[in-house]
Structures are given as structure tokens and as C-alpha cells.
N, C-alpha and C positions, 0 to 999 in steps of 0.2 A: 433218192430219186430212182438207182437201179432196184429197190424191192418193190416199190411199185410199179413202175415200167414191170418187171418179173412177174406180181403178183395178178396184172390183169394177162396177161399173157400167158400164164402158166395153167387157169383153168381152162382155157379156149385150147390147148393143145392136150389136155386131159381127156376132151371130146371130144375132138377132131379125127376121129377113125374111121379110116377107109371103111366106106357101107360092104362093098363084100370081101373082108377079112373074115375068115371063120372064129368062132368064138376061143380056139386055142391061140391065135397070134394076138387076139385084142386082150387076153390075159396077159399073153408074156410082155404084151406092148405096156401094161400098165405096170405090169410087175418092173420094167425097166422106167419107167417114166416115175416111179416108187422110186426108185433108185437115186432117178437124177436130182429128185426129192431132198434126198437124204445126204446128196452134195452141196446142195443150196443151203443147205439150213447149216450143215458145218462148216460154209464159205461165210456166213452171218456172222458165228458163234466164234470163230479166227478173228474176224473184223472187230467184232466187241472184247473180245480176250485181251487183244493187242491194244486196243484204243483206253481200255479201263486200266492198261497199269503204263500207260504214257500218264493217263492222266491222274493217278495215283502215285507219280512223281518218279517212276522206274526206269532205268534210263536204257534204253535199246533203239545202240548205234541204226539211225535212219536209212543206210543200206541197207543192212539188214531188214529190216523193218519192212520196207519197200520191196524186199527181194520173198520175205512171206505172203504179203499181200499178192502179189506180182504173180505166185503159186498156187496161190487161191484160187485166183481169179482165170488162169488159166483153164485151172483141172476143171473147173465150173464151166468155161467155156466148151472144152473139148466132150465135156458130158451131155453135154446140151447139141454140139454137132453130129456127137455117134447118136444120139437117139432119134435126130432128124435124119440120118442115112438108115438107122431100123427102121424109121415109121416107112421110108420111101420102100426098102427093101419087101416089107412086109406089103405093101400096097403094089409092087410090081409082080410078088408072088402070089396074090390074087389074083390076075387076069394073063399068069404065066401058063403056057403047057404042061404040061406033066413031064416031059424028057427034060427040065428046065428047073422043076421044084430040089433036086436036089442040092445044087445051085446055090438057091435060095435059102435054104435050109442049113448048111455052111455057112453063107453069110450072118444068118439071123443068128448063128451059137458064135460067130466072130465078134461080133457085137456087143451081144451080152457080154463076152467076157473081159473085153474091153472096159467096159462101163463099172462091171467089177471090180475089173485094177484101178480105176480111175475114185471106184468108192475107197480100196485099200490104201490110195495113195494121200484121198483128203482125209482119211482117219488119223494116217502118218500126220499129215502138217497141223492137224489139227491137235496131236498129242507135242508136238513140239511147239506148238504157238503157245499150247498151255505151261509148259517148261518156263519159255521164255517168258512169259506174260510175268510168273511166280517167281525168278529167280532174276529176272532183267538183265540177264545174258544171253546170250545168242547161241544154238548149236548149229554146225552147217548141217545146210538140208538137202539131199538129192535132187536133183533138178529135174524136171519132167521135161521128155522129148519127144 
């Protein structure tokens, strides 16, 4: 249900670029919307990891279990709100002043680099769901705040 809900959703904010952004913010906006890409598809690949060695007879205690998904599904979340506060960002620095762009320009490298730690973070869980998946033990996982 949620990859499709996602999956019509996700081309429609592919294309929905503020008409006067210049053609450097509609790069980095997609360079970041790449990103949020590449969170979704290993929020998928954690889901199937985990579900193919439950059902491969593996045994990983249901809190835990619950407490992977639960990080998943967060980091995926919050990737998908930093890149709706860039899009906004980037469309209010369109029709900003120039004494203003600087501003703007901080926010939009805050952003990004948010998004970044947010990709570092689903790599982490996604190297440890693979762990877990293989070995059907659990390692604790740092918790996202």
C-alpha cells in the first residue's frame, strides 16, 4: 500500500519545481530528491531483508524487529520533510531580495547536509538489518533524534 501511495506521489514532486528557480537550485533540488531516492529504496530493501529471514524460519526477537522497522521508517520520513522544507526554501529564495539570499543559501547547504546524514544513517540500518537478517540476532542500533 505505502510503495504505491509513494510511487504516484513521488513522480509528481520530481516535477513540481518552482517556475522561477534558476537552473542551479532545480539541479541541487533534484540532486537532493536523488537522495531521498536512495532512502526509499533501502527503507524497501530493510523491509524485505527482515521479512525474508522471519520467513526463512530466523528468529529476531519482535522488539527488536519492530524497533528496525520503526528506523526505517523514520529516517524515510524525516527525508522526505527536509526535502519538502528545501523545495520550500529554494522557492522562497526565488522571489527573495538579494540582502536575503545569503540567508537562503545557508539554509539550502543545511539541508543538504541533513539529507546526507540521513542517507549515512539508512546505510547504517540497512548494513545492520543485513546482519541481522544473516545471523537472526540482533545488534543494538543507535537511535535517530
Amino acid at each position: 500500500m505505502n510503495k504505491i501511495r509513494y510511487g504516484l506521489v513521488l513522480p509528481w514532486l520530481l516535477w513540481a519545481l518552482p517556475a522561477t528557480a534558476d537552473s542551479q537550485s532545480r539541479a541541487a533540488l533534484r540532486a537532493e530528491r536523488a537522495r531521498v531516492n536512495v532512502i526509499e529504496r533501502i527503507n524497501v530493501e530493510i523491509h524485505q531483508q527482515l521479512r525474508s529471514a522471519r520467513k526463512d524460519g530466523r528468529t529476531i526477537p519482535t522488539r527488536c524487529l519492530n524497533d528496525m522497522l520503526n528506523q526505517a521508517g523514520s529516517t524515510r520520513r524525516l527525508a522526505r520533510a527536509q526535502l519538502a522544507t528545501l523545495d520550500r526554501t529554494l522557492t522562497l529564495q526565488a522571489s527573495a531580495s538579494a540582502e536575503a539570499a545569503p540567508v537562503f543559501a545557508h539554509r539550502r547547504k543545511l539541508g543538504a547536509h541533513t539529507l546526507f546524514l540521513l542517507e549515512q544513517h539508512a546505510q547504517s540500518l540497512k548494513t545492520q538489518a543485513s546482519n541481522c537478517a544473516q545471523r537472526g540476532t540482533w545488534m543494538t542500533v543507535r537511535k535517530l533524534k
